[in-house]
N, C-alpha and C positions, 0 to 999 in steps of 0.2 A: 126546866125548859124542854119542849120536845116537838116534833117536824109539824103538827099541827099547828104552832103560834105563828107558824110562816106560808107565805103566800109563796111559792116554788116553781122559780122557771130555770126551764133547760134553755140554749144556747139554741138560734136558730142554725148555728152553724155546724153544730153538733151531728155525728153520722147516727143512722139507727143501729149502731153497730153496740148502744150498751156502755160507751165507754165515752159516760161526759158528770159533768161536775154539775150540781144545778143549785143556783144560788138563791136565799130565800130575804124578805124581808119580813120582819115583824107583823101580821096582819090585823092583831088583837090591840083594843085600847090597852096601852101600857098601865097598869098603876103604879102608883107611887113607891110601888115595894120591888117592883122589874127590874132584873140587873141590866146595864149599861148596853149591851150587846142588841143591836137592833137586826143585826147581818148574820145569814148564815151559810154553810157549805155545806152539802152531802153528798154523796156518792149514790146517781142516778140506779145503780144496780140493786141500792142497798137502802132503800129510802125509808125504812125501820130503825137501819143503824145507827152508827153516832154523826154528831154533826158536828164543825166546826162554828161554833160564834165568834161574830166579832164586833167593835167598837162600833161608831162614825165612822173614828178616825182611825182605824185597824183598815175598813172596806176604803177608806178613801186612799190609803196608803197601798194597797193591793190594786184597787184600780189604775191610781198612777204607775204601779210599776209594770203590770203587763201592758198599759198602752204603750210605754217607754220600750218594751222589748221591739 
């Protein structure tokens, strides 16, 4: 898996200061052989570097809990 399978937006809320998260979603037909992870995180400075994937239900569990904050 690598930053190209995903579609990658930064946060409008985000400062141009460098220092935001930008979260991606799968953009590619999945095959059959795709692991589960549809969701991902990178580090907008580093957008080469590694990425966090996650589930459905990993991004659904994340969104609920920063709305919660």
């Amino acid at each position: 898996m690598n930053s190209s399978q995903f579609a990658w937006r930064k946060s409008s809320h985000s400062a141009d200061e460098g220092q935001c998260v930008e979260a991606g979603v799968w953009s590619t037909p999945a095959p059959a052989t795709a692991p589960e992870s549809r969701y991902a995180l990178r580090d907008s400075k580093d957008p080469d570097g590694s990425i966090l994937s996650l589930t459905s239900h990993e991004w659904a569990s994340l969104l609920h809990t920063i709305k919660a904050l």
